[in-house]
C-alpha positions in Angstrom: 0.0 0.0 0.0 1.2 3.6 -1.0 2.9 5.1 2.7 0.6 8.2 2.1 -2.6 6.2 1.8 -1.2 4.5 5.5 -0.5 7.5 6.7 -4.4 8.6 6.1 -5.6 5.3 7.3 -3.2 5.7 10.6 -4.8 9.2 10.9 -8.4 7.8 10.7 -8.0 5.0 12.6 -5.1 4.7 14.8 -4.4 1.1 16.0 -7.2 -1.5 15.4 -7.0 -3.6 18.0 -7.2 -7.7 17.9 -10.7 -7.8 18.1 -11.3 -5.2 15.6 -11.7 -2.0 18.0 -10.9 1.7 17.9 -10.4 4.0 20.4 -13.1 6.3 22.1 -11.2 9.2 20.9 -10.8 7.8 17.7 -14.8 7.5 17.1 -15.3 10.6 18.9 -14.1 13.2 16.1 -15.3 11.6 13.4 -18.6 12.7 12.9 -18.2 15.1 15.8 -15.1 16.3 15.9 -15.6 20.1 15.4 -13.7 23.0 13.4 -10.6 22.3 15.1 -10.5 19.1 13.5 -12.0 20.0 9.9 -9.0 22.2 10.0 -6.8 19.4 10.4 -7.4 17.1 7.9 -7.4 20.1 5.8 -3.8 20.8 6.7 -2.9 17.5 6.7 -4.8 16.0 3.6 -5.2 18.7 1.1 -3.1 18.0 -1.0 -4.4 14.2 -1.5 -7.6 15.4 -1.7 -7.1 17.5 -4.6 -4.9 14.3 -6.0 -7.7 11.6 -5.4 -10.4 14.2 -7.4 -8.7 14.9 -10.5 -7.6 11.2 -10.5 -4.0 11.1 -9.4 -4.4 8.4 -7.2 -6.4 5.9 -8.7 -3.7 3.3 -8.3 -4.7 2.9 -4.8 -8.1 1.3 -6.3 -5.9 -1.8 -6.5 -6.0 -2.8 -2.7 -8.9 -2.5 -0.6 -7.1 -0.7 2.2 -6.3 1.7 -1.1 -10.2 2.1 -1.7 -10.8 3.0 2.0 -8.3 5.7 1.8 -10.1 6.8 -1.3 -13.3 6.7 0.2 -12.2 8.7 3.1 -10.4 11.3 0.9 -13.6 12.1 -1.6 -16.8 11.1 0.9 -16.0 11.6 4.6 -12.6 14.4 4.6 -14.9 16.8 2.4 -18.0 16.4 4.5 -15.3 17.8 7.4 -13.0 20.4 5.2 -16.0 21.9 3.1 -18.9 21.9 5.4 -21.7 23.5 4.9 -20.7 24.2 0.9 -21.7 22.6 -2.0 -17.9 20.6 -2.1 -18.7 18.5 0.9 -20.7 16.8 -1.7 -18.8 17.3 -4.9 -17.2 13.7 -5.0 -19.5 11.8 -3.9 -20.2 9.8 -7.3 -16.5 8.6 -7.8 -16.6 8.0 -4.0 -19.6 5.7 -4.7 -18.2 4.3 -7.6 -15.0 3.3 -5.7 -16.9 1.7 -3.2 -19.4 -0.1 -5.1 -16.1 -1.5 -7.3 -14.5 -2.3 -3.9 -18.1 -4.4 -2.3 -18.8 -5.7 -5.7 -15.2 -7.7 -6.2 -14.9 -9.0 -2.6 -12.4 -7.4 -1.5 -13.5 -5.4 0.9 -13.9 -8.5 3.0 -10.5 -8.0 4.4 -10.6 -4.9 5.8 -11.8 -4.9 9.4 -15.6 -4.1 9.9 -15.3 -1.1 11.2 -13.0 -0.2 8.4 -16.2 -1.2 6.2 -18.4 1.1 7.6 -16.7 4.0 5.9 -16.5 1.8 2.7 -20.5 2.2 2.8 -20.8 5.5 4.0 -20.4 6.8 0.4 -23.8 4.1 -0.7 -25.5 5.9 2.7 -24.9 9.1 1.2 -26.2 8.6 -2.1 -29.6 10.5 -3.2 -30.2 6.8 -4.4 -33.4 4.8 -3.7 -31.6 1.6 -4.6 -28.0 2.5 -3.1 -30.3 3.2 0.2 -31.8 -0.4 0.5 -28.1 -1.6 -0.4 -26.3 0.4 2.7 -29.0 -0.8 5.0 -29.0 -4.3 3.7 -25.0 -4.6 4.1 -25.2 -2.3 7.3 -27.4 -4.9 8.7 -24.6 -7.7 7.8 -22.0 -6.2 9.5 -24.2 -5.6 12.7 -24.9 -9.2 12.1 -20.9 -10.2 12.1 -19.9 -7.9 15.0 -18.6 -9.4 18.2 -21.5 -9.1 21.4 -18.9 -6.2 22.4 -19.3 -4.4 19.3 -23.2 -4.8 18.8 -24.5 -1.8 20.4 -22.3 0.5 17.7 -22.9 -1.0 14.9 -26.5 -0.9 15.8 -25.8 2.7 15.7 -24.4 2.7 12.4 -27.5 0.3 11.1 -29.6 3.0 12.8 -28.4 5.8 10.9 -28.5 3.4 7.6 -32.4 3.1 7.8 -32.7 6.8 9.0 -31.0 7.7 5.8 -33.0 5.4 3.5 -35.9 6.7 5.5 -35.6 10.3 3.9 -34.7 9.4 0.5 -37.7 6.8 0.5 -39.9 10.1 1.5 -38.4 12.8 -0.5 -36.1 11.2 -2.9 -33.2 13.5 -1.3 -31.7 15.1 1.7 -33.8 18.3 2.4 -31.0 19.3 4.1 -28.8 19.4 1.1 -30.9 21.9 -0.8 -30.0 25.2 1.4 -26.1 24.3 0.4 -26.9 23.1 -3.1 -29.2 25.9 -4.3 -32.0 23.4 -4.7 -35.1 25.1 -3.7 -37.4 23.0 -0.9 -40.7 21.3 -1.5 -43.2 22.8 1.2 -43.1 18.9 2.6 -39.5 19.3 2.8 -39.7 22.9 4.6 -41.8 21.2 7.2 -40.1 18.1 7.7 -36.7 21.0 8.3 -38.7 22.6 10.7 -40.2 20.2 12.6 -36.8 17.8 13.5 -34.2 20.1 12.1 -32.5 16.6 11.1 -29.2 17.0 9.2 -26.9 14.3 7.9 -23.3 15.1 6.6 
């Protein structure tokens, strides 16, 4: 594996222990790990970013631990480094095509499952009907797979999977996407933002 594409991974992940664990501080920042640490990975991981969308590193595709890099780089990093503008979602098709290529071949079975999860992020993000059934079906699986330990997060993760497909069953898209994207709101959309305020990255 490319020592850059480690490095990200090390970043990310830190040691995963025997059984498959990450730390608490790990999972804590990231999907809440604030401006301090959207900074970060944009001082740390700009440049690969820039390299992963215009194609310079499409040799990682050739290992899974490549693709997860990948997948971090266009789907989760830009969620952090552009939030709330319309970049955060700019890659999101490679990043879905990466990870589909990556599930479809196999070899994403030897990644650890909680190195999965962010392989399917990019099908949970998709304004996709079918991709939506997909992430909660293999979301589901890995629930299934995880040691008694683990259950209770990825239960979460499964959770958030159906809450996803929830929305894009109802409206086809994220409401919450339209402010950022210049997409104007259906008046069932403006009331479903005012009543629970939801918002996915």
């Amino acid at each position: 594996m490319d020592p850059r594409a480690a490095e990200i991974l090390w970043f990310w992940f830190g040691r995963i222990s025997s059984e498959g664990e990450v730390s608490e501080e790990k999972r804590a920042k990231w999907f809440r790990g604030g401006e301090a640490f959207d900074r970060e990975l944009e001082d740390l991981f700009d440049e690969e970013m820039e390299a992963a969308t215009t194609g310079g590193l499409d040799a990682w595709r050739q290992t899974p631990r490549g693709c997860l890099a990948l997948c971090l780089l266009l789907d989760q990093f830009p969620r952090n480094v552009y939030r709330g503008q319309p970049q955060a979602f700019a890659q999101d098709a490679k990043a879905l095509d990466i990870a589909l290529a990556c599930i479809e071949d196999g070899s994403w079975q030897a990644l650890t499952l909680i190195e999965r999860v962010f392989v399917l992020l990019p099908l949970e993000h998709a304004e996709s009907l079918p991709m939506q059934q997909r992430s909660v079906a293999l979301f589901r699986a890995l629930e299934e797979a995880a040691p008694a330990s683990q259950k209770p997060l990825f239960a979460s993760y499964r959770d958030y999977a159906e809450r996803h497909h929830a929305l894009i069953e109802q409206f086809g898209r994220f409401p919450y996407r339209n402010a950022v994207l210049g997409r104007p709101s259906t008046q069932a959309e403006k009331t479903f933002l005012e009543e629970t305020g939801t918002s996915f990255l």
